[in-house]
PQR file of N, CA, C, O and H, with PARSE charges and radii, in Angstrom:
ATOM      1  N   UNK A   1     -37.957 -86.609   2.910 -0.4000 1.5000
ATOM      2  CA  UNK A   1     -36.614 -86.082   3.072 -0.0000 2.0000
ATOM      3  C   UNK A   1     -35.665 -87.259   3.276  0.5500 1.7000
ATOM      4  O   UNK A   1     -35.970 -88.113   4.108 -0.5500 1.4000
ATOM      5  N   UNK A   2     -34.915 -87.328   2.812 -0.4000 1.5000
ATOM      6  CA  UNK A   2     -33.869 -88.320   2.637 -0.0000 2.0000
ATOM      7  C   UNK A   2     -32.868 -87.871   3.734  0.5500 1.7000
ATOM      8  O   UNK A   2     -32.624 -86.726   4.115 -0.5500 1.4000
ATOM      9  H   UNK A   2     -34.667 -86.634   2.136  0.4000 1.0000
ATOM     10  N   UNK A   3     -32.145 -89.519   4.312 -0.4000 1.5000
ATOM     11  CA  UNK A   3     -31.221 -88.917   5.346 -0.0000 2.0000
ATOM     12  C   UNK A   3     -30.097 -88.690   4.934  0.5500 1.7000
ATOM     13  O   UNK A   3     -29.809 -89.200   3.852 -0.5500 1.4000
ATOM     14  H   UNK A   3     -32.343 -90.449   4.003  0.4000 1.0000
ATOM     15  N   UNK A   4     -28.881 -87.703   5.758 -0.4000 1.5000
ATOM     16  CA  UNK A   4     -28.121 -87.487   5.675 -0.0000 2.0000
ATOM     17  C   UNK A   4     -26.972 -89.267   5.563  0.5500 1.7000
ATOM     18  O   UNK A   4     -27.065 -90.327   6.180 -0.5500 1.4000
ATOM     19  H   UNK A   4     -29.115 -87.288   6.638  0.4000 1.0000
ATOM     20  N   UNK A   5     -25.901 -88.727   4.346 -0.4000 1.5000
ATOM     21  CA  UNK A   5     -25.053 -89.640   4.981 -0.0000 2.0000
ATOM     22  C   UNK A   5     -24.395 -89.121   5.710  0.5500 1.7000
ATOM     23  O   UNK A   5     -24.273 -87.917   5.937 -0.5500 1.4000
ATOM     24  H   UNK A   5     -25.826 -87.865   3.844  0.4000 1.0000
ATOM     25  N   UNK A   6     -23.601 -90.530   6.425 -0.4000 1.5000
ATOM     26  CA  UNK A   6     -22.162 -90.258   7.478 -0.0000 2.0000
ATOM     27  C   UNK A   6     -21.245 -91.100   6.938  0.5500 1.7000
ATOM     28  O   UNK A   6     -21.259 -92.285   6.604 -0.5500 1.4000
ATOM     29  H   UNK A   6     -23.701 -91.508   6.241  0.4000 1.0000
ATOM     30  N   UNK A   7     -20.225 -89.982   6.925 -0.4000 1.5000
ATOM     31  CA  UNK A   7     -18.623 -90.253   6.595 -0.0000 2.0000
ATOM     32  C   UNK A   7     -17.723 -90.407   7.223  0.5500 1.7000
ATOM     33  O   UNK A   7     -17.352 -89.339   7.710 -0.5500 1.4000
ATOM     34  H   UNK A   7     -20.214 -89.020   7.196  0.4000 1.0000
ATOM     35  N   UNK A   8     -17.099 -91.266   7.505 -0.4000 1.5000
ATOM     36  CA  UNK A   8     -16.246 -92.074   8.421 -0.0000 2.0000
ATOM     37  C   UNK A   8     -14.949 -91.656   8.004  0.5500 1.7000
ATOM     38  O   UNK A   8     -14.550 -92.045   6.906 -0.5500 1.4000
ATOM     39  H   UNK A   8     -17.400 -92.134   7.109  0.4000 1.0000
ATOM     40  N   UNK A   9     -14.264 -90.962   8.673 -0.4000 1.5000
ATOM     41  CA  UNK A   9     -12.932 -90.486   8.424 -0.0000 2.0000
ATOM     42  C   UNK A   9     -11.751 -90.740   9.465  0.5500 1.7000
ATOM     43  O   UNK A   9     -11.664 -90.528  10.674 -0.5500 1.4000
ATOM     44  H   UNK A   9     -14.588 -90.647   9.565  0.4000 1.0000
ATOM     45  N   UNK A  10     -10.883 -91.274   8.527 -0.4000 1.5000
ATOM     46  CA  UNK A  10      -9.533 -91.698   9.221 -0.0000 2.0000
ATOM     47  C   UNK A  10      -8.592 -90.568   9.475  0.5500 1.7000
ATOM     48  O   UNK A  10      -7.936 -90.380   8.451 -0.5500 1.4000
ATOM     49  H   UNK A  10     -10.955 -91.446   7.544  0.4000 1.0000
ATOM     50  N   UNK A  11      -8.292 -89.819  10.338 -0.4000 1.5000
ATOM     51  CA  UNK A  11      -7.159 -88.960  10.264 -0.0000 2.0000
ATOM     52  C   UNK A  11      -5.679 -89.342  11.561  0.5500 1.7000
ATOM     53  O   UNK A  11      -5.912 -89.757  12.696 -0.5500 1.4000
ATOM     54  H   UNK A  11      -8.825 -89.973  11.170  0.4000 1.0000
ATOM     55  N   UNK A  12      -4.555 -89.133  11.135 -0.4000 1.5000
ATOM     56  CA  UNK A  12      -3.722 -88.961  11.261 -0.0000 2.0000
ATOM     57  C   UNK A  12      -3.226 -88.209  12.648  0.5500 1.7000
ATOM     58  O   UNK A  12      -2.704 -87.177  12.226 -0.5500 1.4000
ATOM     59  H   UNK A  12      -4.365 -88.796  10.213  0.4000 1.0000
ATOM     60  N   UNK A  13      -3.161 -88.205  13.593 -0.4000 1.5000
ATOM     61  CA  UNK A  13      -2.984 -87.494  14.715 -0.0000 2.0000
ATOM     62  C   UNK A  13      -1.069 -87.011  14.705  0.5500 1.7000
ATOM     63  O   UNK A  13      -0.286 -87.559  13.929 -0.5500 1.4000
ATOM     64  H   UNK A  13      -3.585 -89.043  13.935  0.4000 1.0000
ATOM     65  N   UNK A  14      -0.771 -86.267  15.398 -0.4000 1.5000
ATOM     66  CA  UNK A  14       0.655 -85.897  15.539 -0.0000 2.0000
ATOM     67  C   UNK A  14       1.748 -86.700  16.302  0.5500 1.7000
ATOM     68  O   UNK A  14       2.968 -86.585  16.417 -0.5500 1.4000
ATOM     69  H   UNK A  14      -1.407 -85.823  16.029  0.4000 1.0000
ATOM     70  N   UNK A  15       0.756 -87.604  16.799 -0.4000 1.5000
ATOM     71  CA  UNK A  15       2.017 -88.667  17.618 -0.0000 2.0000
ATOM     72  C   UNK A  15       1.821 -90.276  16.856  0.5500 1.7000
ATOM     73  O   UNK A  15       1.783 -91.285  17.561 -0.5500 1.4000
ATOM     74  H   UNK A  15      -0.235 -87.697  16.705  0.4000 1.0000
ATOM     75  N   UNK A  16       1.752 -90.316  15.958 -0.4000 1.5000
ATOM     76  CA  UNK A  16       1.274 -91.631  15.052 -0.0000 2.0000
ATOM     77  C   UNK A  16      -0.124 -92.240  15.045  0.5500 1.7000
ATOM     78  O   UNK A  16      -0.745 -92.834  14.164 -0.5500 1.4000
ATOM     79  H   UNK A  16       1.783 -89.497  15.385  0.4000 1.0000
ATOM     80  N   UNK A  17      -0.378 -91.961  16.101 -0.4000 1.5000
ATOM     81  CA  UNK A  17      -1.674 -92.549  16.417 -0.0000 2.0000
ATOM     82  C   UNK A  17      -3.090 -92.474  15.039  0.5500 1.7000
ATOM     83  O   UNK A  17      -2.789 -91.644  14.182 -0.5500 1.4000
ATOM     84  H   UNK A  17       0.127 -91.478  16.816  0.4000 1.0000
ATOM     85  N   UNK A  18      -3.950 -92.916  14.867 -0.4000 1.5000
ATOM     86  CA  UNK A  18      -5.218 -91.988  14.402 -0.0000 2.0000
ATOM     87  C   UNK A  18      -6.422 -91.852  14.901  0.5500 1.7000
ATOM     88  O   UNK A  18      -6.648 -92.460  15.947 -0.5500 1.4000
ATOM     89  H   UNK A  18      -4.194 -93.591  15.564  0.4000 1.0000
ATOM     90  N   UNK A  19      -7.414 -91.098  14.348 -0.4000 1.5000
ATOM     91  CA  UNK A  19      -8.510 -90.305  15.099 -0.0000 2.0000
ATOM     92  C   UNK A  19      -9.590 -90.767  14.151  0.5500 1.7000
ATOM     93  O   UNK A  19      -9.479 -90.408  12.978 -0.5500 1.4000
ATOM     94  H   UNK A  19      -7.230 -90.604  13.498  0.4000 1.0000
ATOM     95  N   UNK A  20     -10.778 -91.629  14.555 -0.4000 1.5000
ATOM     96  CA  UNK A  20     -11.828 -91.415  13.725 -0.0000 2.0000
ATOM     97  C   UNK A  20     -13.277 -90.590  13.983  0.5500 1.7000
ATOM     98  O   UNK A  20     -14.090 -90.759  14.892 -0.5500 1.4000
ATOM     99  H   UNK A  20     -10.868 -91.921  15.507  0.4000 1.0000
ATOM    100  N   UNK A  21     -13.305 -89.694  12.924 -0.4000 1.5000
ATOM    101  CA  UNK A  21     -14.163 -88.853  12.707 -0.0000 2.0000
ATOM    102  C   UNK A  21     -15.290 -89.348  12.040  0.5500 1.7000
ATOM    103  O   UNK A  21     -15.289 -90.275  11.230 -0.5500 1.4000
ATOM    104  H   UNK A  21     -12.644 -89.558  12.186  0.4000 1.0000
ATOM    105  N   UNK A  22     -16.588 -88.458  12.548 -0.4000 1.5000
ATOM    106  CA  UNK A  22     -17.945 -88.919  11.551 -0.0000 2.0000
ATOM    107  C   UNK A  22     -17.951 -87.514  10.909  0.5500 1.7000
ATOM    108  O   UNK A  22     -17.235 -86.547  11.173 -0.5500 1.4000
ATOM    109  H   UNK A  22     -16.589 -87.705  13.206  0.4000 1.0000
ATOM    110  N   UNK A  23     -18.744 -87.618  10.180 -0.4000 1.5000
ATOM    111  CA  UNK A  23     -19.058 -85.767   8.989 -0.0000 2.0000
ATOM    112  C   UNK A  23     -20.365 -86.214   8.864  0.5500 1.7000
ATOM    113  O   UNK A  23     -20.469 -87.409   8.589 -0.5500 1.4000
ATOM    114  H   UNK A  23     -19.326 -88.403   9.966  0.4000 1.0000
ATOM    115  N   UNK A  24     -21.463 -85.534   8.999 -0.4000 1.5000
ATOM    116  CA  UNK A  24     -22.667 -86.091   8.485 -0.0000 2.0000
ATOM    117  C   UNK A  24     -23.150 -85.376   7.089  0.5500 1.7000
ATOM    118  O   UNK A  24     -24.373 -85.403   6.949 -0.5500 1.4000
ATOM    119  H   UNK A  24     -21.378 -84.563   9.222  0.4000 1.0000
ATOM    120  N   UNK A  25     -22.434 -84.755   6.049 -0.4000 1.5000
ATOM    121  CA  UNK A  25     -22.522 -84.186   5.169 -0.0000 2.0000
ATOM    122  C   UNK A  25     -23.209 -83.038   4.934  0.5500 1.7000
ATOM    123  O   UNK A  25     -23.408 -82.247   5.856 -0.5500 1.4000
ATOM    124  H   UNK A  25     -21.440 -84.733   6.163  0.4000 1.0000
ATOM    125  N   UNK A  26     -23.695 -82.783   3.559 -0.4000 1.5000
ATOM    126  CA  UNK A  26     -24.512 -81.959   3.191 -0.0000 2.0000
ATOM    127  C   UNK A  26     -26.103 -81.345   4.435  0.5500 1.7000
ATOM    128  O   UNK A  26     -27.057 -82.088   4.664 -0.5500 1.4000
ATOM    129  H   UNK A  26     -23.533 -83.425   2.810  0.4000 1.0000
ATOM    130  N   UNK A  27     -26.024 -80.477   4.790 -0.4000 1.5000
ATOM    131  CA  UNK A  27     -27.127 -80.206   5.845 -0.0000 2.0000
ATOM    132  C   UNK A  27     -27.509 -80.599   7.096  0.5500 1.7000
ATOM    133  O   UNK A  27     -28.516 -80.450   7.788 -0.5500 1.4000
ATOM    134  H   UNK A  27     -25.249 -79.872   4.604  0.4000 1.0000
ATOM    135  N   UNK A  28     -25.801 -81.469   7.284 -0.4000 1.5000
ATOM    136  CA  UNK A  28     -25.789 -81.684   8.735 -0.0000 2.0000
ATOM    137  C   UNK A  28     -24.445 -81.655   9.326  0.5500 1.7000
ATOM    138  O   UNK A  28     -24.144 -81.771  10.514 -0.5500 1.4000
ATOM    139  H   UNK A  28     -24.983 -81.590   6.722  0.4000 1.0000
ATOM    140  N   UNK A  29     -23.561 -81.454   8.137 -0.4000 1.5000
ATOM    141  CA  UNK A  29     -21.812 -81.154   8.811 -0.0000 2.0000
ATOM    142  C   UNK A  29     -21.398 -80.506   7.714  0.5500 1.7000
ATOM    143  O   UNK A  29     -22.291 -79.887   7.136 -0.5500 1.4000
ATOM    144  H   UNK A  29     -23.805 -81.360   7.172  0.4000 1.0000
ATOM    145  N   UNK A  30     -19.886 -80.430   7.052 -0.4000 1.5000
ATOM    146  CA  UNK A  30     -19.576 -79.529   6.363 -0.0000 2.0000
ATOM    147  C   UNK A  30     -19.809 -80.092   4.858  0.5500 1.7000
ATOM    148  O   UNK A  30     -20.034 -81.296   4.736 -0.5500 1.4000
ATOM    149  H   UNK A  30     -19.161 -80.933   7.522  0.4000 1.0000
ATOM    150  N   UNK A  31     -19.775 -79.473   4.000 -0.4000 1.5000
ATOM    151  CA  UNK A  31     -19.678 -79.252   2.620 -0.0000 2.0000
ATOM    152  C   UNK A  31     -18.031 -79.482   1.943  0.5500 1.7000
ATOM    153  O   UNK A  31     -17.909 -79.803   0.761 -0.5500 1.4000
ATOM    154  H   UNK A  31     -19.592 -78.494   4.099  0.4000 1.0000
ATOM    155  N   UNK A  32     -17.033 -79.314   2.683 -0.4000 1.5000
ATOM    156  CA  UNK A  32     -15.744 -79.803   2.394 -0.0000 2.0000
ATOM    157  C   UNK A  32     -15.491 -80.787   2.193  0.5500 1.7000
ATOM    158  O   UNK A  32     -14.833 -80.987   1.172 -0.5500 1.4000
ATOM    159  H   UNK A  32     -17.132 -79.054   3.643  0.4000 1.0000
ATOM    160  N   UNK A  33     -15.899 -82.028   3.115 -0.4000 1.5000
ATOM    161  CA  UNK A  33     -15.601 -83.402   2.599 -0.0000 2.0000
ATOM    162  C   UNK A  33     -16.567 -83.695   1.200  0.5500 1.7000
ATOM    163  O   UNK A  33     -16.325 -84.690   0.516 -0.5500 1.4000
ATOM    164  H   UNK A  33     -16.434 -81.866   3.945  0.4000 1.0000
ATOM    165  N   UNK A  34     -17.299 -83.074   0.957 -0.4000 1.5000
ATOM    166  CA  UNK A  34     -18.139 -83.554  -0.008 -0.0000 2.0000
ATOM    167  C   UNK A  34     -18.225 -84.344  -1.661  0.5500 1.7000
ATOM    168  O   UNK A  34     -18.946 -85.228  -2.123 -0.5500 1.4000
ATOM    169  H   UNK A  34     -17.496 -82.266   1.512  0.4000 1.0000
ATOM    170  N   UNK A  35     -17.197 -83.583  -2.171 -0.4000 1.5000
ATOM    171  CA  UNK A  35     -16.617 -83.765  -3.266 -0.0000 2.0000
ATOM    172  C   UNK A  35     -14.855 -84.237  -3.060  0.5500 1.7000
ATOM    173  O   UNK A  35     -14.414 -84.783  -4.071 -0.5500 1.4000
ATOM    174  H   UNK A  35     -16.611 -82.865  -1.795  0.4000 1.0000
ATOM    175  N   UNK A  36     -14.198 -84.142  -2.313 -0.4000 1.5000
ATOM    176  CA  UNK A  36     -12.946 -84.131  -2.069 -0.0000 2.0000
ATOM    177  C   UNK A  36     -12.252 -85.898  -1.776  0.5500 1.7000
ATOM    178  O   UNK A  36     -12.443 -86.663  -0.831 -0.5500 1.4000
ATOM    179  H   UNK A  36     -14.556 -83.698  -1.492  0.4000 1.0000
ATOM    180  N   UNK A  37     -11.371 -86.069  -3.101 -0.4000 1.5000
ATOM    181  CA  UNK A  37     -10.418 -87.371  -2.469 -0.0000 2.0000
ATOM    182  C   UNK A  37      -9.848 -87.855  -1.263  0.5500 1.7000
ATOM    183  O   UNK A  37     -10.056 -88.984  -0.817 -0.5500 1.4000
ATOM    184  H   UNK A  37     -11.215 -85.448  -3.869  0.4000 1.0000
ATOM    185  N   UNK A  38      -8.948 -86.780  -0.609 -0.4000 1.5000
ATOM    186  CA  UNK A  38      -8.690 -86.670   0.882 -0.0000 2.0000
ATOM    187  C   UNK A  38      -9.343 -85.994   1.210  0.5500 1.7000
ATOM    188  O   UNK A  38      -9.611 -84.820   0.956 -0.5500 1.4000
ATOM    189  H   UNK A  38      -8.779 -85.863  -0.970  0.4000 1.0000
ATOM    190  N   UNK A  39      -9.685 -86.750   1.865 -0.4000 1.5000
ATOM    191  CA  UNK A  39     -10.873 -85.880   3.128 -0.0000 2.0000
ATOM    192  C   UNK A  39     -10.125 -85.682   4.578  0.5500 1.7000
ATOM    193  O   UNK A  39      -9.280 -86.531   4.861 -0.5500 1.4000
ATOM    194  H   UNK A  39      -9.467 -87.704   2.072  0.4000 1.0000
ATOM    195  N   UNK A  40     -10.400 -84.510   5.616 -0.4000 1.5000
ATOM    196  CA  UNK A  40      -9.825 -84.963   6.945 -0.0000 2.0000
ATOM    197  C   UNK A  40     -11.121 -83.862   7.860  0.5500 1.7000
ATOM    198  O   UNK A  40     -12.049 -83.270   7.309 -0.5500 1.4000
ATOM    199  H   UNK A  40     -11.086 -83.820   5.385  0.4000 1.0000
ATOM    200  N   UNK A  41     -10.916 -83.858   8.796 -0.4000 1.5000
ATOM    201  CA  UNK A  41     -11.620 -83.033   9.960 -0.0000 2.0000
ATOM    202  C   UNK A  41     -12.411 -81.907   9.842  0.5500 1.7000
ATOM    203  O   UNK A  41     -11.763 -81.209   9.061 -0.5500 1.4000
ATOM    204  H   UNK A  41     -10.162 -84.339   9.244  0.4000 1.0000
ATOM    205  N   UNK A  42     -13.651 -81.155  10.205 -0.4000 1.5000
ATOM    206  CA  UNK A  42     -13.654 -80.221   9.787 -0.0000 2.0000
ATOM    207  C   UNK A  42     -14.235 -79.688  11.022  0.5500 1.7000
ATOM    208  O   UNK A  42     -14.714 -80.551  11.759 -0.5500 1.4000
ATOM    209  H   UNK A  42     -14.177 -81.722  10.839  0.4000 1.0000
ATOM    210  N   UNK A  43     -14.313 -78.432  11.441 -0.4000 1.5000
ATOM    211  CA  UNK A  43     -15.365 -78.022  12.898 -0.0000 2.0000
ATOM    212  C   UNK A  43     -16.451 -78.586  13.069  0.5500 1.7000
ATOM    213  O   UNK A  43     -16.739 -78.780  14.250 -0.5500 1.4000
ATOM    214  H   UNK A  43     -13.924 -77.731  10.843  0.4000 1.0000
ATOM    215  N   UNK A  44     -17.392 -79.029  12.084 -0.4000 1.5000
ATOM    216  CA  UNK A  44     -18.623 -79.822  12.060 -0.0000 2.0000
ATOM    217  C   UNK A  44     -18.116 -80.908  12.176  0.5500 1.7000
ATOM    218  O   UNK A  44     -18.942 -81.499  12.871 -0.5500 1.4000
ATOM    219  H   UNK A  44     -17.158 -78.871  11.124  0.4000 1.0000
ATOM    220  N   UNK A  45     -16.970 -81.894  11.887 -0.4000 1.5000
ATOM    221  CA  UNK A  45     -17.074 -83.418  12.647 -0.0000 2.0000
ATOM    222  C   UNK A  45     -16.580 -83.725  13.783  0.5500 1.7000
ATOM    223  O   UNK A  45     -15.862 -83.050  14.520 -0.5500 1.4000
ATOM    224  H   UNK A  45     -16.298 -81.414  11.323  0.4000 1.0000
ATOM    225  N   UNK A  46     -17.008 -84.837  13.917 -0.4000 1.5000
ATOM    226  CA  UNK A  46     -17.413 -85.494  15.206 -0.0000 2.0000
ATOM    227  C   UNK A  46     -16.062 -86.107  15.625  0.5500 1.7000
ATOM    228  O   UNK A  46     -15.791 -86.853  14.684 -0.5500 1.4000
ATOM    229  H   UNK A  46     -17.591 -85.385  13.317  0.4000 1.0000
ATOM    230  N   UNK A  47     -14.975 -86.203  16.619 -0.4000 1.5000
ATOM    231  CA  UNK A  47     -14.368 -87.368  17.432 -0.0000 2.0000
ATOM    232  C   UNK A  47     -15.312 -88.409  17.935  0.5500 1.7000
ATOM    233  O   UNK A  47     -16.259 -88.258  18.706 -0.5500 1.4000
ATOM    234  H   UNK A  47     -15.195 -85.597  17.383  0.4000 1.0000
ATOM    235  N   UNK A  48     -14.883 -89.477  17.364 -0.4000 1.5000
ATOM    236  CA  UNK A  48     -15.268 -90.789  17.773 -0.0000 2.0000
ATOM    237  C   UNK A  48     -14.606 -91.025  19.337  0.5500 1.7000
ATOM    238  O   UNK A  48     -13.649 -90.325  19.665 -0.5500 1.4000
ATOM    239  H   UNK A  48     -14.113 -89.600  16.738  0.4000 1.0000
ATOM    240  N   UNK A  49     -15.230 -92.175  20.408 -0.4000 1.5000
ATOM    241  CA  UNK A  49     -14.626 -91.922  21.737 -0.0000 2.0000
ATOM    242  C   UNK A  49     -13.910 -93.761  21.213  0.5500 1.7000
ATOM    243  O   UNK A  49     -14.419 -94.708  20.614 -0.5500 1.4000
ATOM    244  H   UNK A  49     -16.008 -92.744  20.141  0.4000 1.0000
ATOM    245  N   UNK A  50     -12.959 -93.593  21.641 -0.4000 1.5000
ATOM    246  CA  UNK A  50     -12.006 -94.983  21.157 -0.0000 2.0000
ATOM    247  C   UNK A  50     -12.678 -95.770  21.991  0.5500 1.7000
ATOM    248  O   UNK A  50     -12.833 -96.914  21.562 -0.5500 1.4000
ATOM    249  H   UNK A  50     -12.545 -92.824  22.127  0.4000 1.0000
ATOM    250  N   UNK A  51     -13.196 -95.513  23.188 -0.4000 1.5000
ATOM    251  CA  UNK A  51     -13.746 -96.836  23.770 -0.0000 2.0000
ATOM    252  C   UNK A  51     -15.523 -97.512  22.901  0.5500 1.7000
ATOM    253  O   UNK A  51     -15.868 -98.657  23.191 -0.5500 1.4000
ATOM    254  H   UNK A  51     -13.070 -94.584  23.536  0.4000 1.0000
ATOM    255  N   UNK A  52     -16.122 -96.951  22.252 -0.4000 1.5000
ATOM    256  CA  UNK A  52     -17.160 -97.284  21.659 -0.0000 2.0000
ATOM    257  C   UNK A  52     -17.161 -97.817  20.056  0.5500 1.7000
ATOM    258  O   UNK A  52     -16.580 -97.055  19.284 -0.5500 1.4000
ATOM    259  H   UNK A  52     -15.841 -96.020  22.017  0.4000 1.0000
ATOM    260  N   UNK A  53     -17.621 -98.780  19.592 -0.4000 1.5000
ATOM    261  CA  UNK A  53     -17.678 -99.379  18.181 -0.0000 2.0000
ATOM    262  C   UNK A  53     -17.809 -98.521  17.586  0.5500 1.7000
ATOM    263  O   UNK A  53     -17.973 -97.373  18.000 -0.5500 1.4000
ATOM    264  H   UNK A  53     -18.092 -99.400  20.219  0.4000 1.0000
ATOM    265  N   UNK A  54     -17.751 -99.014  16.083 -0.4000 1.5000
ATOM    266  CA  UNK A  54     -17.621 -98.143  15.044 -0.0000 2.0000
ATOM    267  C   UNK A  54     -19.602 -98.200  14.894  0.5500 1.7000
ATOM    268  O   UNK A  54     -20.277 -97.227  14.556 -0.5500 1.4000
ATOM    269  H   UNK A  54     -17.617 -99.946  15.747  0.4000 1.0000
ATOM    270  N   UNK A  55     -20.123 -99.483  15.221 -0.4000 1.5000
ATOM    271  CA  UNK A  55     -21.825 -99.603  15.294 -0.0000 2.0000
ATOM    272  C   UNK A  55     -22.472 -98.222  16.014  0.5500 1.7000
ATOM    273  O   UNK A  55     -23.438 -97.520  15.714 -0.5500 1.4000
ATOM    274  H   UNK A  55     -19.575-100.273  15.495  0.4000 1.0000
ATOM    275  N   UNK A  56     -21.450 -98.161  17.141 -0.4000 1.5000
ATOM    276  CA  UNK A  56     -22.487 -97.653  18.305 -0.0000 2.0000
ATOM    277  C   UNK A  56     -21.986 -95.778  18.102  0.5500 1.7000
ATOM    278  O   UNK A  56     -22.604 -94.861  18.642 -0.5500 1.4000
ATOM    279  H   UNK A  56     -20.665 -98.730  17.385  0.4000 1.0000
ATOM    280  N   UNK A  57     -21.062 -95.644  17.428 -0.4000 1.5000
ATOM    281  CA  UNK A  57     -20.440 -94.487  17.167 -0.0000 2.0000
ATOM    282  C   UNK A  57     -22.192 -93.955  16.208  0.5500 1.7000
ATOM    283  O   UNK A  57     -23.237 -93.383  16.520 -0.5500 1.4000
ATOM    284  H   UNK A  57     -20.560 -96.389  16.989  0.4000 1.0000
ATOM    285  N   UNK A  58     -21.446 -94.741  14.669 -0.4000 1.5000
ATOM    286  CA  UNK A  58     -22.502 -94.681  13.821 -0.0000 2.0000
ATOM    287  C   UNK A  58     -24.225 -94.624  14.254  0.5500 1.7000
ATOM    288  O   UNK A  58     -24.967 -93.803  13.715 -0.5500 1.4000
ATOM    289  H   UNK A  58     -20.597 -95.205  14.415  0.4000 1.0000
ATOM    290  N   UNK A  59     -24.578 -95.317  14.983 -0.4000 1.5000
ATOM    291  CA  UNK A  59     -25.862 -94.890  15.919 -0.0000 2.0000
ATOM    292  C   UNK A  59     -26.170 -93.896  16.632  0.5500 1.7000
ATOM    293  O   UNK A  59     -27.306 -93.434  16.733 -0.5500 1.4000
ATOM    294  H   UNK A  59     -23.975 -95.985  15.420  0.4000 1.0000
ATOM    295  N   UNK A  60     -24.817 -93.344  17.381 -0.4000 1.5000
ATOM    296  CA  UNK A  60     -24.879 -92.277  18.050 -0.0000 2.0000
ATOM    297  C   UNK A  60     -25.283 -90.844  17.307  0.5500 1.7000
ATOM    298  O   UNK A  60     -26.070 -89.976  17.686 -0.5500 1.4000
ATOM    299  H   UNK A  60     -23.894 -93.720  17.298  0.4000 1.0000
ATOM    300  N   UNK A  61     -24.393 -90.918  16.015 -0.4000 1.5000
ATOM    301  CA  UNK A  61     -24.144 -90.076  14.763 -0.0000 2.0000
ATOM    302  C   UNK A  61     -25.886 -90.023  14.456  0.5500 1.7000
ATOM    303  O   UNK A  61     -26.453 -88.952  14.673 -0.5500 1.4000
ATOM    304  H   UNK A  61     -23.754 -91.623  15.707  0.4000 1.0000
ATOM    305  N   UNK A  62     -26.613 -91.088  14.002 -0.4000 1.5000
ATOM    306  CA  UNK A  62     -27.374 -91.146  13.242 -0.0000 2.0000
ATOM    307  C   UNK A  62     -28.778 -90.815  14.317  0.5500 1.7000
ATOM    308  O   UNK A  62     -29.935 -91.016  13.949 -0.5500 1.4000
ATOM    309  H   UNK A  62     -26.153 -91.958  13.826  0.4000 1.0000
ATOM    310  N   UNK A  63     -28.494 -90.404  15.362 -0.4000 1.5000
ATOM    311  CA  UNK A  63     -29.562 -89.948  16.269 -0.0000 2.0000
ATOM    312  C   UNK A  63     -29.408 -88.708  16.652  0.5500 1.7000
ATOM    313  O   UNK A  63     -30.295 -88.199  17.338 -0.5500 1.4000
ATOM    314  H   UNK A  63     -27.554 -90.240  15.661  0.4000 1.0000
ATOM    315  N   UNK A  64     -28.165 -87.909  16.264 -0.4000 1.5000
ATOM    316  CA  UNK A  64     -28.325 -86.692  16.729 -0.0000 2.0000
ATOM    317  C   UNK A  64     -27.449 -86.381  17.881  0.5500 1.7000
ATOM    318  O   UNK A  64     -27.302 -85.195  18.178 -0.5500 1.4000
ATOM    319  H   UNK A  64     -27.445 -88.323  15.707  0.4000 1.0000
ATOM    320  N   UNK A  65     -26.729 -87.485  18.705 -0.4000 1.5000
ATOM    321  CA  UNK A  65     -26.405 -87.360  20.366 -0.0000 2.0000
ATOM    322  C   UNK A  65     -25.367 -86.474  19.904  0.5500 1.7000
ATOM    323  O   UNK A  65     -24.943 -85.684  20.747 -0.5500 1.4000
ATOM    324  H   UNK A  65     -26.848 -88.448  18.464  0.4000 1.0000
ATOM    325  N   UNK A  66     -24.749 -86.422  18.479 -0.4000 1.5000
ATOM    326  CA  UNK A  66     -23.052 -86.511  18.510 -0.0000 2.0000
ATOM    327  C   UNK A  66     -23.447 -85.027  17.929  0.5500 1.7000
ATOM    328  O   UNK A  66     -22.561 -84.232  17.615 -0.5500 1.4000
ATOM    329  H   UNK A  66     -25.094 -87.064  17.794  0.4000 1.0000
TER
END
């Protein structure tokens, strides 16, 4: 079984700021980002916590914690 990827998404928050999201795709988050140019948020992804790397995010993602 092959692993899921994770998709790293930049979104846009309402006060300028932005938010990065993980999606772990097909059979582990949504099916929306899948095919799609803009991509943004979906109930299945993840908030990243601004105090942790983009490494330790991605590790977190790729173990399940998130």
């Amino acid at each position: 079984m092959s692993k899921p990827d994770l998709q790293l998404i930049m979104v846009k928050d309402g006060k300028g700021g932005h938010n990065l999201y993980g999606c772990r795709g097909e059979g582990k988050g949504c099916n929306r980002n899948k095919h799609r140019a803009s991509k943004t948020q979906c109930p299945d992804c993840v908030l990243a916590d601004p105090k942790e790397t983009i490494g330790h995010f991605q590790k977190r993602m790729a173990r399940g914690d998130a």
